[in-house]
C-alpha positions as CSV (number, residue, x, y, z in Angstrom):
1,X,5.0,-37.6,17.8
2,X,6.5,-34.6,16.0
3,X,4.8,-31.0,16.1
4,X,3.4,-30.1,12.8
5,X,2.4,-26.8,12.0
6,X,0.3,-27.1,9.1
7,X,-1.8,-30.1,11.8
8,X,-1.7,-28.0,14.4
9,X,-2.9,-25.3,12.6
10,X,-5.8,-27.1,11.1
11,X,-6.6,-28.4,14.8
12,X,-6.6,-25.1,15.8
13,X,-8.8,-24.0,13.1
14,X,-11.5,-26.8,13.8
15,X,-11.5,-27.3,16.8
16,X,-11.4,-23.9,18.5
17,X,-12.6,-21.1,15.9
18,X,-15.2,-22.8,14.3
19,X,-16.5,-24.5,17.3
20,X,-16.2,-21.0,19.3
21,X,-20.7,-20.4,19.8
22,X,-19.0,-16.8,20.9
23,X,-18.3,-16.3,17.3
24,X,-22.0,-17.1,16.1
25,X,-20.3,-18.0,12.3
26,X,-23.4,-18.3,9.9
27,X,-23.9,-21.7,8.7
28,X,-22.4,-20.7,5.3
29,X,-19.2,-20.5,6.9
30,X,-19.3,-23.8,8.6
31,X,-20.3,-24.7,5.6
32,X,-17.2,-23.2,3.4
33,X,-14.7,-24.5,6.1
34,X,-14.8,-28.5,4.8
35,X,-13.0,-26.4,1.3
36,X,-10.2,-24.6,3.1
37,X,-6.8,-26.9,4.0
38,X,-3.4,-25.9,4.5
39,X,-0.4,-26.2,2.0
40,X,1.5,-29.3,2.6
41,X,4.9,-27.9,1.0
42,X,5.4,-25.9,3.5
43,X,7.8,-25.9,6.6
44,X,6.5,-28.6,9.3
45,X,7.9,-28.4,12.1
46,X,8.2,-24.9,14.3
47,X,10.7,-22.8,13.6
48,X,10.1,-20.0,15.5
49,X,12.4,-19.4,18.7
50,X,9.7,-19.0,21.0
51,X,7.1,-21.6,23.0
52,X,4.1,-20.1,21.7
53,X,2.2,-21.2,18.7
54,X,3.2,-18.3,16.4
55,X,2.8,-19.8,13.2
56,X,0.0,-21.9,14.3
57,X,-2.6,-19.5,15.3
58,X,-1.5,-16.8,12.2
59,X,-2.0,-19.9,9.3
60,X,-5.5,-20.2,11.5
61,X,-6.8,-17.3,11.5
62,X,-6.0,-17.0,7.9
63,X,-7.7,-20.2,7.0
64,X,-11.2,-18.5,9.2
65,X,-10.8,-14.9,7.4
66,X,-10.0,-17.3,4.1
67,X,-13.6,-19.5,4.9
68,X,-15.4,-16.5,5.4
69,X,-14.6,-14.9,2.1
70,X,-15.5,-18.2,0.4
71,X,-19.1,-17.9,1.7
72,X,-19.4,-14.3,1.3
73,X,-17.5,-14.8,-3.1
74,X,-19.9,-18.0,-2.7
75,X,-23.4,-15.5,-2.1
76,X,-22.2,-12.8,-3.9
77,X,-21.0,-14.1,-7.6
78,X,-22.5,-17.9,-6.9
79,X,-18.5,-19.5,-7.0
80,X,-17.7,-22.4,-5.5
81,X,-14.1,-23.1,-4.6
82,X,-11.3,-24.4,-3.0
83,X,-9.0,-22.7,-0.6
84,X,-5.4,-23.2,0.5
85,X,-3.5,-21.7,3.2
86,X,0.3,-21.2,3.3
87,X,1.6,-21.8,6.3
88,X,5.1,-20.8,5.7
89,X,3.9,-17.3,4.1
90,X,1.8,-17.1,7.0
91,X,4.4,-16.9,9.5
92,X,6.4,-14.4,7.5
93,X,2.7,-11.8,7.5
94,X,4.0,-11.7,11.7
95,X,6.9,-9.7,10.3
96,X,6.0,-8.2,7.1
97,X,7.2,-5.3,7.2
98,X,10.7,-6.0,7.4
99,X,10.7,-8.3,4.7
100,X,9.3,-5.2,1.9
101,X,11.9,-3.8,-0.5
102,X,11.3,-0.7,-3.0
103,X,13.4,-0.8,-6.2
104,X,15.2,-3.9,-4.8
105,X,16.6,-2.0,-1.4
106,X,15.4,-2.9,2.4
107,X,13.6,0.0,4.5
108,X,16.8,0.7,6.2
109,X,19.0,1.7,2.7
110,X,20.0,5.6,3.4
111,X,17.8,6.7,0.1
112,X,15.1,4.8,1.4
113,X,15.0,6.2,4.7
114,X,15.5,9.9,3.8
115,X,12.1,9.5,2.2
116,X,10.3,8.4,5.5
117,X,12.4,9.8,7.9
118,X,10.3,13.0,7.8
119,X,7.3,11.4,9.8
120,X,9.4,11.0,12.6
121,X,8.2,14.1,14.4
122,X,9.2,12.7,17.4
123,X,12.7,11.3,16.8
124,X,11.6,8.0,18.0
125,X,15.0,6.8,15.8
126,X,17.5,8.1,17.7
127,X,19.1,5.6,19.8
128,X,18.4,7.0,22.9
129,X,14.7,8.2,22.9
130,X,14.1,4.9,20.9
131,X,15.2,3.2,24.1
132,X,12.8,5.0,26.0
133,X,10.5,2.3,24.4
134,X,11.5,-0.8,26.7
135,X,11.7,-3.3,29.4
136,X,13.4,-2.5,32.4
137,X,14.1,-3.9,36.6
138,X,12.3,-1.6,39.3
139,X,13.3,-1.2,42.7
140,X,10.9,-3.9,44.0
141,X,12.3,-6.9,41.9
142,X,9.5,-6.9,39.5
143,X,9.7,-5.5,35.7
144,X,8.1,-2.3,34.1
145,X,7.5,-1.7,30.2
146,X,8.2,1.9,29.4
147,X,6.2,3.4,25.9
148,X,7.6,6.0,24.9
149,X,5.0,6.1,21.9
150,X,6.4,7.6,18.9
151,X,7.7,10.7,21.0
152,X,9.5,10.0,24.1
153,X,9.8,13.0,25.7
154,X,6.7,12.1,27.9
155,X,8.0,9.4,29.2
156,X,11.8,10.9,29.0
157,X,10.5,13.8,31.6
158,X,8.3,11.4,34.0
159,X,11.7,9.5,34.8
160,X,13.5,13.1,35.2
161,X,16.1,12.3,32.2
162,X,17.5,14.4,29.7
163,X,15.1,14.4,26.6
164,X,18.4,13.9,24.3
165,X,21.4,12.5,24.4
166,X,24.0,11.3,22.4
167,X,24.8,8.0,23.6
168,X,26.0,4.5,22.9
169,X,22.8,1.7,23.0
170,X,24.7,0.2,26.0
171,X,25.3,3.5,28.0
172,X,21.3,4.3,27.3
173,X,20.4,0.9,28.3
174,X,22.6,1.0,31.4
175,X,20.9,4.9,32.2
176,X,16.9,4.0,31.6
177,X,18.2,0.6,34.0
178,X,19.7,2.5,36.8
179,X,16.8,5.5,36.8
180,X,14.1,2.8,36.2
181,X,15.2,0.9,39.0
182,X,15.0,3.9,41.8
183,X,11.4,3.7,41.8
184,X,8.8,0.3,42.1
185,X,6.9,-1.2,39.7
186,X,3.2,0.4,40.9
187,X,3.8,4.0,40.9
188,X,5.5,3.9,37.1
189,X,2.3,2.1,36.5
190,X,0.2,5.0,37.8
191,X,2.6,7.8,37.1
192,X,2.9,7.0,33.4
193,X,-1.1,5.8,32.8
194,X,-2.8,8.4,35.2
195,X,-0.7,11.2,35.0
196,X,1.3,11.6,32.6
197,X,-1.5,9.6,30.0
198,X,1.7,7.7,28.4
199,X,1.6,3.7,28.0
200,X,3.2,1.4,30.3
201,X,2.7,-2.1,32.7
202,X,4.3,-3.9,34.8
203,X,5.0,-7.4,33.7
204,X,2.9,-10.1,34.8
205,X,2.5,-13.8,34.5
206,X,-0.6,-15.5,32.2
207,X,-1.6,-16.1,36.0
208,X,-1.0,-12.5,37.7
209,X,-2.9,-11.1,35.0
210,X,-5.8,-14.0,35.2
211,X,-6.4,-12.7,38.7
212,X,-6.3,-8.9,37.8
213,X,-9.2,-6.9,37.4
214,X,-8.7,-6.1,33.9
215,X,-8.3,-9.9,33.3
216,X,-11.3,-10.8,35.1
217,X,-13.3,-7.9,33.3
218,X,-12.0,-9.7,29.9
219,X,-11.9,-13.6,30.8
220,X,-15.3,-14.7,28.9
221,X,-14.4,-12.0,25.9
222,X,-14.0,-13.9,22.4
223,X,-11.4,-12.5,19.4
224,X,-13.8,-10.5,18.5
225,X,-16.9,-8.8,20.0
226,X,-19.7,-8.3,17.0
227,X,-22.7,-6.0,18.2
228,X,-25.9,-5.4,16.5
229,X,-27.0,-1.8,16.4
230,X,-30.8,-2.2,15.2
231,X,-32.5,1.3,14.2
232,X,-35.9,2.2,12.2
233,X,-35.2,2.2,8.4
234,X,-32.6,0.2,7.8
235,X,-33.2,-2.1,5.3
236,X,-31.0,-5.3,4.4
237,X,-27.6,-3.4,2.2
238,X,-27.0,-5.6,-1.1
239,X,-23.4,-6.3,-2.1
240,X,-21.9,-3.3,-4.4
241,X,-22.7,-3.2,-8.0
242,X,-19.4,-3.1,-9.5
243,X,-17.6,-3.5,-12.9
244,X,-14.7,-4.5,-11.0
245,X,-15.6,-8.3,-10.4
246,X,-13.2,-10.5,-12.4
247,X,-11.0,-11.2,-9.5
248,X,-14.3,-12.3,-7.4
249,X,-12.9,-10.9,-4.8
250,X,-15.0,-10.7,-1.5
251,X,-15.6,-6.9,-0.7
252,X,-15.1,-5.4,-4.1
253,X,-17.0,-2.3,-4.2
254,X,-16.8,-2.0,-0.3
255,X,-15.9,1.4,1.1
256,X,-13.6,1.5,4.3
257,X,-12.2,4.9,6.1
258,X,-9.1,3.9,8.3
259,X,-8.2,6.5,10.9
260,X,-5.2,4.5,12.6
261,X,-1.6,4.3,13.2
262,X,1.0,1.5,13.7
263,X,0.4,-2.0,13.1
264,X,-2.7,-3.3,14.3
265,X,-5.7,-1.3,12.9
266,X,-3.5,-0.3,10.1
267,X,-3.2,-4.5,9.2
268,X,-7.2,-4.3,9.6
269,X,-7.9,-2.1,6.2
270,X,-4.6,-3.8,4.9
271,X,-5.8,-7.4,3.9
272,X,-9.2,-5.9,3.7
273,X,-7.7,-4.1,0.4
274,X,-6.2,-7.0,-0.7
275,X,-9.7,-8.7,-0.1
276,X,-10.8,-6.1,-2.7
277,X,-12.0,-3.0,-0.4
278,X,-11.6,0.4,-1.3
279,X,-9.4,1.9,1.8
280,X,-9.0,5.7,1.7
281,X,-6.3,6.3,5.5
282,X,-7.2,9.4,7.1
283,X,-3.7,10.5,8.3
284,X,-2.5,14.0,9.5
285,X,0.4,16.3,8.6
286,X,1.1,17.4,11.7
287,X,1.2,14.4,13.7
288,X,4.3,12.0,14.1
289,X,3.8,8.9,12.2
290,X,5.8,5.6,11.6
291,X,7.8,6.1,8.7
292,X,8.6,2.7,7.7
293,X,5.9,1.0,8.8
294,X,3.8,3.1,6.4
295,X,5.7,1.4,2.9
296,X,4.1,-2.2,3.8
297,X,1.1,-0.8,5.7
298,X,-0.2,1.8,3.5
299,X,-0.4,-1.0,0.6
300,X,-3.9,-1.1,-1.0
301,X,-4.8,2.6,0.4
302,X,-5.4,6.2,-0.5
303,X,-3.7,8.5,2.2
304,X,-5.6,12.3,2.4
305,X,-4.5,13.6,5.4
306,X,-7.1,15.7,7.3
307,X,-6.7,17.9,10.8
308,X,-9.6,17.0,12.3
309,X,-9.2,19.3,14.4
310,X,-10.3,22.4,12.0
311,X,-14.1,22.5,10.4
312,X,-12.4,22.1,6.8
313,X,-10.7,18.5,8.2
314,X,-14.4,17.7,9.4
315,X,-16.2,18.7,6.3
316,X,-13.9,16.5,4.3
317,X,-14.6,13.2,6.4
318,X,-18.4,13.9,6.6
319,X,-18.2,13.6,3.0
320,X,-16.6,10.5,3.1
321,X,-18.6,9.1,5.6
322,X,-21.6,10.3,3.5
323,X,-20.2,6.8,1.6
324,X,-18.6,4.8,3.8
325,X,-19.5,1.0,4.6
326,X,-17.1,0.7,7.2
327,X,-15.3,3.1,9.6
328,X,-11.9,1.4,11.4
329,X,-10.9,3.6,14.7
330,X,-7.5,2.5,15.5
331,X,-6.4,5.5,17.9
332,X,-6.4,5.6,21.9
333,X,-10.3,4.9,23.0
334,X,-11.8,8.1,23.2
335,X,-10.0,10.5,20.8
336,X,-12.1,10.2,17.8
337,X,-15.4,11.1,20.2
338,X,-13.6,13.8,21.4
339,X,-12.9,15.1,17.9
340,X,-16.7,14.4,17.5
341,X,-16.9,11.0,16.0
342,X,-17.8,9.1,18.7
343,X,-19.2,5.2,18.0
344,X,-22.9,6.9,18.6
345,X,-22.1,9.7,16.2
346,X,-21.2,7.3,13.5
347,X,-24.5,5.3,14.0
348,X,-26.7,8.1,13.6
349,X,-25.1,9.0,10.5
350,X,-25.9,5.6,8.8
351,X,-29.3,5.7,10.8
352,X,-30.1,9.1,8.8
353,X,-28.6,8.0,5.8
354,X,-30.7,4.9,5.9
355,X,-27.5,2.8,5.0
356,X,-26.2,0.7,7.9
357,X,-22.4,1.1,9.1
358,X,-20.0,-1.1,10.6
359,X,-17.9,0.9,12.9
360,X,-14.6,-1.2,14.1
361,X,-12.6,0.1,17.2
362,X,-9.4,-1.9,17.2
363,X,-7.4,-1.0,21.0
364,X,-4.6,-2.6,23.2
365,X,-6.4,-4.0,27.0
366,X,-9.7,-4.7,25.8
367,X,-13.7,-3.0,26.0
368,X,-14.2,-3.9,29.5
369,X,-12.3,-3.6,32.9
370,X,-10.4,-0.6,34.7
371,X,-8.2,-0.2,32.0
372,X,-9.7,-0.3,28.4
373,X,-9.5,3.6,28.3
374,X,-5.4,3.4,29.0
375,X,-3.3,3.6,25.5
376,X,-1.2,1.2,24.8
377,X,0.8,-1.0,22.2
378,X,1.9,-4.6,21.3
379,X,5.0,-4.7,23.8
380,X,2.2,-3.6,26.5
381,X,-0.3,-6.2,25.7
382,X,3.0,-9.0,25.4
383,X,3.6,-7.8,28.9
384,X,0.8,-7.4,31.0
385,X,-1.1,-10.6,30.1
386,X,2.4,-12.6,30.6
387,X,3.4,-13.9,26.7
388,X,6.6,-11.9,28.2
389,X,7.1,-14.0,30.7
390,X,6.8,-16.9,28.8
391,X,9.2,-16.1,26.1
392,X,11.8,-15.3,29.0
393,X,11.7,-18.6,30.9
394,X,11.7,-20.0,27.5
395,X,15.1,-18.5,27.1
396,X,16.4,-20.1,30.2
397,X,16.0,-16.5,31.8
398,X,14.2,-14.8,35.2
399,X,13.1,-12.1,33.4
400,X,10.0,-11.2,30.3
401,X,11.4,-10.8,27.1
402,X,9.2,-9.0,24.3
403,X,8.4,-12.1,22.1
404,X,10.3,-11.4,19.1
405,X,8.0,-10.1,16.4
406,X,4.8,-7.6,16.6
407,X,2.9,-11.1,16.7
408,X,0.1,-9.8,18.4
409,X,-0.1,-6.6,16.3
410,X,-0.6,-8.7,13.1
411,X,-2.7,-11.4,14.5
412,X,-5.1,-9.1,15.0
413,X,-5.1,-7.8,12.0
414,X,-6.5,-10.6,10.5
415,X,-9.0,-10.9,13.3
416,X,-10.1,-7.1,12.6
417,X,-10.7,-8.5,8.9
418,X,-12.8,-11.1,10.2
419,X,-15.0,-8.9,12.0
420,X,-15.5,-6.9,8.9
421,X,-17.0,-9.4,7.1
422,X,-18.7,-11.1,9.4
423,X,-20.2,-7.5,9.5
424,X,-20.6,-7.0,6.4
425,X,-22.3,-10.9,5.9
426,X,-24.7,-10.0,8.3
427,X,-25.8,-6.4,6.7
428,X,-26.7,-7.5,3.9
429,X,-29.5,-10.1,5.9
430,X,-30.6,-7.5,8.5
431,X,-29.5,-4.0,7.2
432,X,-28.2,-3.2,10.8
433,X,-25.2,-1.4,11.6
434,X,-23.0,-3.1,13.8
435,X,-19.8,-2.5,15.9
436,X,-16.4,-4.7,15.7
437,X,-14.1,-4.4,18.9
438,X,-10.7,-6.0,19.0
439,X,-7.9,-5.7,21.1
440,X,-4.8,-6.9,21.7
441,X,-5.8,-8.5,24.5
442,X,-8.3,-10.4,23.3
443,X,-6.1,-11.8,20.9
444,X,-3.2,-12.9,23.9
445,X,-5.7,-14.5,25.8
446,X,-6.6,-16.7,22.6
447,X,-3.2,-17.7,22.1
448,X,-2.2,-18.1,25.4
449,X,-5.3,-20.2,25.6
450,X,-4.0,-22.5,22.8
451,X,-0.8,-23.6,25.2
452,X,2.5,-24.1,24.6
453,X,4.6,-26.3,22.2
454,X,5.8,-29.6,24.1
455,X,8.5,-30.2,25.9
456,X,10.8,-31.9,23.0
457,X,9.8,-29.1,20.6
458,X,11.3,-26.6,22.7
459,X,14.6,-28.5,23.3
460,X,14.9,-28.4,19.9
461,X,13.9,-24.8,19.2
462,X,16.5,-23.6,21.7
463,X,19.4,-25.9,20.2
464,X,18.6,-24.6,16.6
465,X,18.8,-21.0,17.4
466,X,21.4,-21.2,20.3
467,X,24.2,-20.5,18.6
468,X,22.6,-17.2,16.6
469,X,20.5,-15.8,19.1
470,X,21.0,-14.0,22.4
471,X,18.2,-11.7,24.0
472,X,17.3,-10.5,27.2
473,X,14.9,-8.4,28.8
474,X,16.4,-5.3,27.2
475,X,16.3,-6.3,23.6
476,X,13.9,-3.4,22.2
477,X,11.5,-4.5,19.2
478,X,13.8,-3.3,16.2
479,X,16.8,-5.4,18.6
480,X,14.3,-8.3,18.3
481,X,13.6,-8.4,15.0
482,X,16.5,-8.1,13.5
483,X,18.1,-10.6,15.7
484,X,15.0,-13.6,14.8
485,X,15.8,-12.2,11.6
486,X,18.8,-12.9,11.2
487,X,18.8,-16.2,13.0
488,X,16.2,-17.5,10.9
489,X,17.9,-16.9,7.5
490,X,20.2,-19.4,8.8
491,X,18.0,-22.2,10.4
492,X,15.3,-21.2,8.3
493,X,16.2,-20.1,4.6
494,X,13.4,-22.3,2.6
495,X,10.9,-19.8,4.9
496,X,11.9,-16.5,2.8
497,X,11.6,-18.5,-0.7
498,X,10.8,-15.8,-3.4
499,X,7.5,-17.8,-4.3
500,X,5.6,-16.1,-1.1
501,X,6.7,-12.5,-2.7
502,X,5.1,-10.0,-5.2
503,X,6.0,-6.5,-6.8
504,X,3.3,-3.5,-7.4
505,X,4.2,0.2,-8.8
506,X,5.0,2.3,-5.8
507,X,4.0,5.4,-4.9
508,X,6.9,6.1,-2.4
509,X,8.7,9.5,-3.8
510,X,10.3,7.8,-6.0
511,X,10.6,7.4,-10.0
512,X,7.7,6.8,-12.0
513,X,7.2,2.9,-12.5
514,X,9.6,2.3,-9.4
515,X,8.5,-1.5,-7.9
516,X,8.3,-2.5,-4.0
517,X,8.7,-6.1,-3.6
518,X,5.8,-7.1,-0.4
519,X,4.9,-10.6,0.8
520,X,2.1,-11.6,-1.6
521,X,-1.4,-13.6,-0.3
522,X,-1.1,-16.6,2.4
523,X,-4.7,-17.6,1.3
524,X,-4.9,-18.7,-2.5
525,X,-8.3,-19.6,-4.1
526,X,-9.2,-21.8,-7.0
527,X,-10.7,-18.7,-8.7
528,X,-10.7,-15.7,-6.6
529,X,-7.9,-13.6,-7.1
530,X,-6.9,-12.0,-4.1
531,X,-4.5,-8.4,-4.9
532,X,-4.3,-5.0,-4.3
533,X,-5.5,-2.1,-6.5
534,X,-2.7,0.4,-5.4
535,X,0.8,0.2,-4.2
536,X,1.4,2.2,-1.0
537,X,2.1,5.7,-0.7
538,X,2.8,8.3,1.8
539,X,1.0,10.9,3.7
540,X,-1.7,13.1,1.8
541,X,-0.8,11.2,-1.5
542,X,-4.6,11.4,-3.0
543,X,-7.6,13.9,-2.9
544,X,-10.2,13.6,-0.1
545,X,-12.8,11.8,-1.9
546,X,-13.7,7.9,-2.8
547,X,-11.4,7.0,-5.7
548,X,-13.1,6.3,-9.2
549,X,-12.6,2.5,-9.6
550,X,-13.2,0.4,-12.9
């Protein structure tokens, strides 16, 4: 029988999330789920070059964030509806990014890019510090994932190379291969982790990484952990009273501080926006930051950027938290504490305030094992729990290859939103504050844990995207994306239909009244209305305080 996404997708839905006791969903939700299907004009059969259910597990987690906004719109303005997931417009979230125009131009047009390029403290654009960013052999046959973050030099010193040069892609490629490969896989895992405190793995299969220690540590772990934080004086917290209700969107009226960078936790506060939160990003001047990435991730948010570092940075957030409903913490586990916001901090602040909190740490290896304090990014969390290694002997090739699209990063994005209302559902019951953890990890192991397409299905994948598409273990993410791109538009075209698109005012440096063009909702409700309030914006765009909203 032929695969079917949208089937596939529902069977996923059903039969894993909802029946997943991990999860404890409220009985509303179950509930809700018997109103949410999947669109059946969309694309059926898998598309994707890869053996993995991409589009599968994205159009199901959108259907479980979708279910759990019906219950909550359901208890909170007494609406009863019908929901529909897109399946097609669900695959194109994985990539969203590149698919966003301002005034009708891609990310990449030269008077685009001047605007951004600024945030790129760290030249991670330049051809060859980009490539610092990577998979690469090692001397003992296996394969190592260099991170070179959004500054290389790190890394760039640790291997004893020049921290520029003015290159060709294939003479860096052919450099980082031959230095890579004088040392074995183990020590750059060390070297890079314990001394040098950059990302980095070695690549390892689903079953290498079942029998690690950090594997073991997360085994049992579900796609997200929810956590109770009981205290003295916290009564149940009501939905908002808010004038801004006619969309009967889910968390109108909700308050949500993002301090986060690149795709993940920035996804998190993303669709929580566009699921009617009020998102002010806590971003900073002085730090490098990912230019593009910013135009489709900022959508929905009000950027103040704030050195935490100085008493006046501190003042400012204290005052928001003073507000707050949820705080997201997207950076490397540990920083925020050290800057004195540490999960117990935040907790005591809602315990004092007599207003429970939901604090959501959002990280790549997962809140248990050896390595849950370690940094690290999409690529690393593709590599070390073996989707690389899939996606390579997919390709008819010995070696990992980054699968394509920053598939994890946006898949758990929607889980992050998840959490959040799941949170939020339960506060308004118990009052308690609660923490959300999810990693990238925790995702991978979900979606690893959903197997492969079948044999037939990947025949055919390979033979419809032989002809346009050639990677190997060197393709970077940029190389990747561009290339599935590109092959897509021509196996593919009816998936970039302008129905799944819409245009908001943009706040990009631009003219006044100037449109971007961004992938609109994959979830559409009978009544609820879901949108965002802003377009995006750059760095330190608004004033430190909650926004007045009508």
């Amino acid at each position: 029988m032929p695969s079917s996404i949208s089937a596939e997708a529902d069977s996923i839905f059903h039969n894993v999330l909802l029946t997943d006791s991990r999860l404890a969903l409220p009985p509303s939700v179950l509930s809700a789920a018997d109103r949410t299907t999947f669109d059946t004009d969309s694309i059926d059969a898998p598309f994707f070059p890869t053996p993995m259910k991409m589009s599968e597990s994205s159009a199901a987690l959108w259907a479980l964030a979708a279910t759990f906004a019906n219950a909550i719109t359901e208890q909170r303005f007494g609406v009863v509806q019908k929901v529909s997931v897109n399946t097609d417009a669900a695959s194109l979230f994985l990539f969203s990014t590149a698919v966003v125009r301002v005034a009708g131009k891609t990310l990449q047009d030269p008077e685009i890019a001047k605007r951004y390029m600024i945030y790129d403290k760290g030249r991670s654009f330049d051809t060859y510090r980009r490539l610092a960013t990577n998979i690469y052999p090692t001397k003992d046959g296996r394969f190592f994932h260099l991170h070179g973050s959004m500054n290389a030099t790190p890394i760039l010193t640790m291997l004893g190379l020049p921290i520029d040069r003015s290159v060709t892609m294939d003479q860096a490629i052919k450099d980082y291969i031959s230095t890579v490969e004088q040392h074995d896989a183990e020590w750059l895992d060390i070297e890079s982790n314990e001394h040098f405190r950059q990302a980095g793995t070695i690549c390892l299969t689903p079953e290498e990484f079942a029998r690690s220690e950090q594997g073991k540590a997360i085994k049992d772990d579900p796609i997200y952990l929810l956590e109770s934080k009981p205290a003295p004086g916290l009564n149940p917290v009501p939905w908002p009273t808010t004038t801004s209700t006619s969309a009967l969107r889910p968390l109108e009226g909700i308050k949500i501080i993002e301090i986060a960078r690149v795709i993940a936790a920035p996804t998190i506060s993303k669709l929580a926006a566009l699921y009617g939160a009020t998102v002010v990003r806590v971003s900073c001047l002085t730090e490098p930051d990912m230019g593009p990435l910013l135009v489709d991730g900022n959508l929905g948010k009000y950027d103040v950027s704030l050195d935490l570092k100085t008493l006046e940075g501190k003042k400012a957030l204290d005052k928001l938290l003073e507000d707050a409903d949820v705080l997201l913490d997207g950076y490397r586990p540990g920083a925020l504490a050290r800057l004195g916001y540490s999960e117990v901090y935040i907790h005591e602040i809602a315990k004092r305030r007599g207003k429970g909190i939901v604090y959501v740490r959002e990280n790549c290896y997962g809140w248990k094992g050896p390595f849950k304090d370690r940094s690290g990014w999409q690529q690393i969390s593709d590599c070390i729990t073996g989707v690389s290694w899939l996606q390579g002997r997919f390709l008819g090739l010995n070696e990992p290859v980054v699968p394509l699209l920053p598939n994890s990063d946006y898949q758990v994005g929607i889980i992050g939103l998840i959490g959040i209302l799941h949170a939020l559902y339960n506060r308004t019951n118990s009052g308690e504050s609660s923490t959300v953890s999810v990693s990238l990890n925790q995702f991978n192991l979900f979606y690893i844990g959903l197997g492969v397409q079948d044999d037939e299905t990947q025949k055919s994948l390979r033979e419809m995207h032989d002809a346009s598409l050639s990677l190997r273990h060197f393709d970077d993410m940029p190389s990747l994306v561009q290339k599935t791109i590109m092959s897509l538009m021509k196996t593919t075209p009816k998936l970039f239909s302008p129905k799944h698109f819409a245009q908001i005012d943009a706040h990009l440096g631009g003219p006044e009244g100037e449109k971007m063009t961004f992938l609109g909702p994959v979830a559409k409700f009978e009544k609820t209305q879901l949108k965002y309030d802003v377009g995006s914006c750059f760095l330190n765009a608004y004033e430190a305080k909650w926004p007045e909203i009508e």
